[in-house]
C-alpha positions as CSV (number, residue, x, y, z in Angstrom):
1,X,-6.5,4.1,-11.8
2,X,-6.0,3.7,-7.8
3,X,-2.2,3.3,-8.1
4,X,-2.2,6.2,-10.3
5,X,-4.8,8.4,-7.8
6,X,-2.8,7.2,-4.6
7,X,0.6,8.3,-6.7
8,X,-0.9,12.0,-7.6
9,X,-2.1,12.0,-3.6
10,X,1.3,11.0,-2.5
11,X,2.6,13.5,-4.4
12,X,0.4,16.2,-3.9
13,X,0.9,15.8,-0.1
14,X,4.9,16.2,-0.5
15,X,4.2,18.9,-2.6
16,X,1.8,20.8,-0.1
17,X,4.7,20.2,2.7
18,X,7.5,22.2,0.3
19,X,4.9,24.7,-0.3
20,X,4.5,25.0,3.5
21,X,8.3,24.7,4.1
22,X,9.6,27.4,1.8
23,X,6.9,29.3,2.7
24,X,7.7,29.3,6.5
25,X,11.8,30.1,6.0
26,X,10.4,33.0,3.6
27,X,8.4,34.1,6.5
28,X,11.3,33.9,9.2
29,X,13.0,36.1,7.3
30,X,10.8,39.2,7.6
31,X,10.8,40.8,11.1
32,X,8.3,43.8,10.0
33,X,5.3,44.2,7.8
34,X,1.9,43.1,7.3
35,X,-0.7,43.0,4.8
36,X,0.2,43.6,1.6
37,X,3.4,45.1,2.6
38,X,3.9,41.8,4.0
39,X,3.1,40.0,1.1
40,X,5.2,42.3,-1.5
41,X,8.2,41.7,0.8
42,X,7.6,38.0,0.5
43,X,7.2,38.0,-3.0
44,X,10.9,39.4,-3.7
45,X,12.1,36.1,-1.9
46,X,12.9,33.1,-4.0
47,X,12.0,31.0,-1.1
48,X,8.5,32.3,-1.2
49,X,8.0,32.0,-5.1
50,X,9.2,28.1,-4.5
51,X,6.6,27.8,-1.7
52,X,3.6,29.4,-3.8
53,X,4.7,27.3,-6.2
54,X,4.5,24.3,-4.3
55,X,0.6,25.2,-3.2
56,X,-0.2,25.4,-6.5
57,X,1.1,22.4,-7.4
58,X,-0.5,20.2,-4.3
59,X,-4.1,21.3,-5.6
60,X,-3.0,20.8,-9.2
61,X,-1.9,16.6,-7.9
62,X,-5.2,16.6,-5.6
63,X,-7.8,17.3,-8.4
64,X,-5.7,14.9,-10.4
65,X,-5.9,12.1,-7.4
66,X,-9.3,13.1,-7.2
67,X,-10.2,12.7,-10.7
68,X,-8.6,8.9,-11.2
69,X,-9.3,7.1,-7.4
70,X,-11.9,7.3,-4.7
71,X,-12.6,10.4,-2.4
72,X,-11.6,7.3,0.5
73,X,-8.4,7.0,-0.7
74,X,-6.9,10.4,-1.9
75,X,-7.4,12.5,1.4
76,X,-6.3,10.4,3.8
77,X,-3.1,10.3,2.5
78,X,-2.8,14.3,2.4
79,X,-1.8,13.1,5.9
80,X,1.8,12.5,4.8
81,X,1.7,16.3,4.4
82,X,2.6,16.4,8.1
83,X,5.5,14.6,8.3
84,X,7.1,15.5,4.6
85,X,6.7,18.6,6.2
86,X,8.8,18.6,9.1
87,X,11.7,16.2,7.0
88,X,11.8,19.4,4.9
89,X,11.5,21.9,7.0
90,X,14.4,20.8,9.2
91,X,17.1,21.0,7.4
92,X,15.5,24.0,5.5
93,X,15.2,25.8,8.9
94,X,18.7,24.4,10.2
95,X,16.8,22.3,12.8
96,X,17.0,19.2,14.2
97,X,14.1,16.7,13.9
98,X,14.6,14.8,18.1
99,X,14.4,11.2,17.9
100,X,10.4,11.2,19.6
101,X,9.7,12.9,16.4
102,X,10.8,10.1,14.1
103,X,9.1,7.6,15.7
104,X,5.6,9.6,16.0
105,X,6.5,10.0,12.0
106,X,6.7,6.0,11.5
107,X,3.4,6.0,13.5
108,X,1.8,7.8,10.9
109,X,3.1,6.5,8.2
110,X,2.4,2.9,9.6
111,X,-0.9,3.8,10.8
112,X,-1.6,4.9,7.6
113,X,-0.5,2.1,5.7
114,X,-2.5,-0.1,8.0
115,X,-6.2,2.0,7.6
116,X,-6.1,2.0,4.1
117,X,-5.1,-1.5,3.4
118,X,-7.6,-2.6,5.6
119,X,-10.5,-0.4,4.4
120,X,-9.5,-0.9,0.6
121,X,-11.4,2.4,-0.7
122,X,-12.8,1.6,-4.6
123,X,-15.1,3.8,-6.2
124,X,-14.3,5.9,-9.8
125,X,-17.6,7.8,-9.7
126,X,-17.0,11.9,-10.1
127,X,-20.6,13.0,-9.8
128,X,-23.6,12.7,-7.2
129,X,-26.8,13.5,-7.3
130,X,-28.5,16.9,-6.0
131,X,-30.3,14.9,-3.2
132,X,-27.0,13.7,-1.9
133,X,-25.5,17.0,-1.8
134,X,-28.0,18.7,0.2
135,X,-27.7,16.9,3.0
136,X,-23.9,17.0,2.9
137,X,-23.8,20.6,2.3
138,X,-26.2,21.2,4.7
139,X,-24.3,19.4,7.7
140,X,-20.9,20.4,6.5
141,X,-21.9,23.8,6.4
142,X,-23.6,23.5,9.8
143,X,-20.8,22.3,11.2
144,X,-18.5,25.1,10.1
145,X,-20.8,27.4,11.3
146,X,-21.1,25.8,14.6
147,X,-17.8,25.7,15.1
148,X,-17.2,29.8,14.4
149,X,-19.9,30.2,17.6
150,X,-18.0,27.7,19.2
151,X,-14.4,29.5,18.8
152,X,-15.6,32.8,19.6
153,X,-13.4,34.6,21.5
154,X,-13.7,34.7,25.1
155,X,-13.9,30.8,25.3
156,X,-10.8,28.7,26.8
157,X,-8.0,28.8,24.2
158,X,-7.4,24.6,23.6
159,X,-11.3,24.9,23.2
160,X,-11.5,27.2,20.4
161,X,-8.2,25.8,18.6
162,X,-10.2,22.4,18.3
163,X,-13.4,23.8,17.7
164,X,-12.2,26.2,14.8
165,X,-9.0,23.5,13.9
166,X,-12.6,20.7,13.6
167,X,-14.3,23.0,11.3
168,X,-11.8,24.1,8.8
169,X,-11.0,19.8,8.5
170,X,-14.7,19.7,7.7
171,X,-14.1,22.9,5.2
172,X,-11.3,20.6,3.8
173,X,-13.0,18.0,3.2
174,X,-16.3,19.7,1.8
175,X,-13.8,21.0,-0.6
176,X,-12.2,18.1,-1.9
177,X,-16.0,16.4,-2.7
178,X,-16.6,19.9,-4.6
179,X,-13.2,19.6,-6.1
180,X,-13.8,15.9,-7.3
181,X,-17.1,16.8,-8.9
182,X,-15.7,20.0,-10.5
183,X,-12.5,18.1,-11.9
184,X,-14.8,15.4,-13.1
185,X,-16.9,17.9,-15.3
186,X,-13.5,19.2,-16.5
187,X,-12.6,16.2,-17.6
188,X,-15.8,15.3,-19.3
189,X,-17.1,19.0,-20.6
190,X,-13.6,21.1,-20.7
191,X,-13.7,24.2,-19.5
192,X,-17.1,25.8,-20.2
193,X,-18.6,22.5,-18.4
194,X,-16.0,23.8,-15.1
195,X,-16.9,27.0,-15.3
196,X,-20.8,26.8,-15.8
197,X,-20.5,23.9,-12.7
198,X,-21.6,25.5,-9.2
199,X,-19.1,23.1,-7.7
200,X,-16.4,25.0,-9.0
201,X,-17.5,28.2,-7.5
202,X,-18.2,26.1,-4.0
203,X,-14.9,24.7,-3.8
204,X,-13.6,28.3,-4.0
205,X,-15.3,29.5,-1.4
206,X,-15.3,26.5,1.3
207,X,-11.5,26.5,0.8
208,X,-11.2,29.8,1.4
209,X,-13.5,29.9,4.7
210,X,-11.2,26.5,5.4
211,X,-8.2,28.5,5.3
212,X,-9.7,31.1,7.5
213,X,-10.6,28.6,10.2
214,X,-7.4,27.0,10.4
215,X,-5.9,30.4,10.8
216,X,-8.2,31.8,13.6
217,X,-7.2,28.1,14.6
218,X,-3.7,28.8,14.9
219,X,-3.9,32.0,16.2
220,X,-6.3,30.6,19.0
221,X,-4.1,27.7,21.2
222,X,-1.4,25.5,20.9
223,X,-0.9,23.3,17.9
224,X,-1.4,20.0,20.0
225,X,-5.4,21.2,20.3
226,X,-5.7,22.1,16.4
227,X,-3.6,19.9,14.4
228,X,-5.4,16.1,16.0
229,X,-8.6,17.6,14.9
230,X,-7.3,19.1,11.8
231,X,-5.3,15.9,10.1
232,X,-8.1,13.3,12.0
233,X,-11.1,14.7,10.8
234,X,-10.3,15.9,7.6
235,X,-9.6,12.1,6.9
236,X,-12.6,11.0,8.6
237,X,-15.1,13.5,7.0
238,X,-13.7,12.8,3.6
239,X,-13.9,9.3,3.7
240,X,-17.5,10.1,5.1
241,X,-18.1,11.7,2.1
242,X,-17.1,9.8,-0.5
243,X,-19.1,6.9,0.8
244,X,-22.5,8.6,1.3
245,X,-22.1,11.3,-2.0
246,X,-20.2,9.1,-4.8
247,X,-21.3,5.6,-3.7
248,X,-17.4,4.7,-2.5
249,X,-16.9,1.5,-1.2
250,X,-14.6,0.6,2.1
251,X,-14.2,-2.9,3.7
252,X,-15.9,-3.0,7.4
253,X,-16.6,-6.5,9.6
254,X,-13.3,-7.7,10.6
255,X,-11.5,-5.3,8.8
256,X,-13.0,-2.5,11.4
257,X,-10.5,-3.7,13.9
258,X,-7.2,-2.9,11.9
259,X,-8.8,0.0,10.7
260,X,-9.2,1.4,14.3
261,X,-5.7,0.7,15.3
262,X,-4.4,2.5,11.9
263,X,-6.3,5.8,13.0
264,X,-5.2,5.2,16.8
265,X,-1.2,4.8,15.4
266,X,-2.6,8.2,13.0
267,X,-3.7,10.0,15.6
268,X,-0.9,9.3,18.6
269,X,1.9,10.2,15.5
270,X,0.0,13.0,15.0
271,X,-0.3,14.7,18.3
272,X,3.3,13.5,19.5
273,X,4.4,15.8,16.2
274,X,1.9,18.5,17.3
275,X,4.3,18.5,20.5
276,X,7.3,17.8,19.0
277,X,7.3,20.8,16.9
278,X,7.7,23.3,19.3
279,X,10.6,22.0,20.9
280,X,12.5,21.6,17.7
281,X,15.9,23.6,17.6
């Protein structure tokens, strides 16, 4: 069941980066237009219908990953969304991926690889009692919120790119818990279990206000103060979360000391892409 979870994570991540790829060369393409004008022009682009597509398909391999392996395991590798990203977009785009990038892309991967089989995540459990999820809710949420008063506008833009970029990886990873236990009741109850399941109607709504963060993110400062927070804490919250909510299990002792050169190797690969990008051509 972990090989299979990590295999549906893997794959969910690679298809999140097409969905972001295709999505982006569908954008270039339009130089006017917004709103739904925007969105009508984009839909008469095959480019665009591959990238939708490919969203669809990511959450489709999440709740799957979700469903079969531990909480621990299945979001940190959505960090390999990063760098499948930019090896498809490259070409896609007709850029060129500079040799810094590759190696901050073998620091990800490596760190990775390193966190996670150090750390060992094990847990199958889908569902978590109302006394768990209180707390987490409550804090999760909290966070989010602070984070909106935080980004206001007005405050120093790297400021309010990490601050907004911290609380839509938070929204992430709320949503993934609310995901797992919504999946789970799908796969035990069918579908009028999902539907009658508050989780389902949570997960909605935290992804959407994580979507809305990460743009207001975007929009705030440059990628190098939003995307670190973004890929690093999403990770770290989830993991959070699936310990304390569905009783996962990670190594620590010893093991803490591999695990905290994995994230440092995660989290240099990650910025040295955030400043990479830019200077593609």
């Amino acid at each position: 069941m972990i090989m299979l979870a990590a295999l549906f994570a893997v794959m969910g991540a690679a298809s999140n980066a097409v969905g972001t790829a295709f999505q982006r060369k569908a954008a270039s393409t339009v130089t006017r237009g917004g709103g739904l004008r925007l969105l009508l022009e984009l839909a008469h682009r095959p480019a665009w219908v591959i990238g939708i597509g490919g969203v669809v398909g990511a959450a489709l391999f999440q709740a799957l990953a979700l469903v079969n392996g531990p909480m621990a395991l299945v979001q940190p590798l959505f960090v390999l969304e990063l760098p499948f990203a930019l090896l498809i977009a490259a070409p896609l785009l007709h850029r060129r991926l500079p040799g810094a990038g590759w190696w901050a892309i073998a620091g990800v991967v490596t760190g990775l690889a390193l966190v996670l089989g150090s750390a060992a995540p094990s847990g199958v459990q889908n569902q978590a009692p109302m006394m768990r999820w209180i707390p987490a809710l409550a804090l999760c949420l909290g966070t989010m919120a602070t984070a909106v008063v935080l980004g206001r506008p007005g405050r120093p833009p790297l400021f309010r790119a990490a601050a907004l970029a911290t609380g839509s990886a938070v929204g992430n990873a709320l949503t993934a818990a609310l995901l797992k236990s919504a999946s789970g009741t799908f796969s035990e109850d069918g579908l009028v279990g999902f539907l009658a399941s508050w989780q389902t109607y949570g997960f909605a709504l935290t992804g959407v206000s994580a979507v809305l963060l990460l743009e207001n993110a975007l929009q705030a400062g440059w990628l190098a103060a939003s995307q670190p927070a973004l890929t690093i804490g999403d990770a770290t919250v989830s993991l959070l979360l699936g310990v304390t909510l569905f009783g996962e299990e990670i190594r620590t002792g010893w093991w803490l000391l591999p695990e905290a050169i994995g994230v440092g190797l995660i989290a240099w690969g990650v910025l040295r892409l955030s400043r990479v990008v830019p200077s593609m051509r």
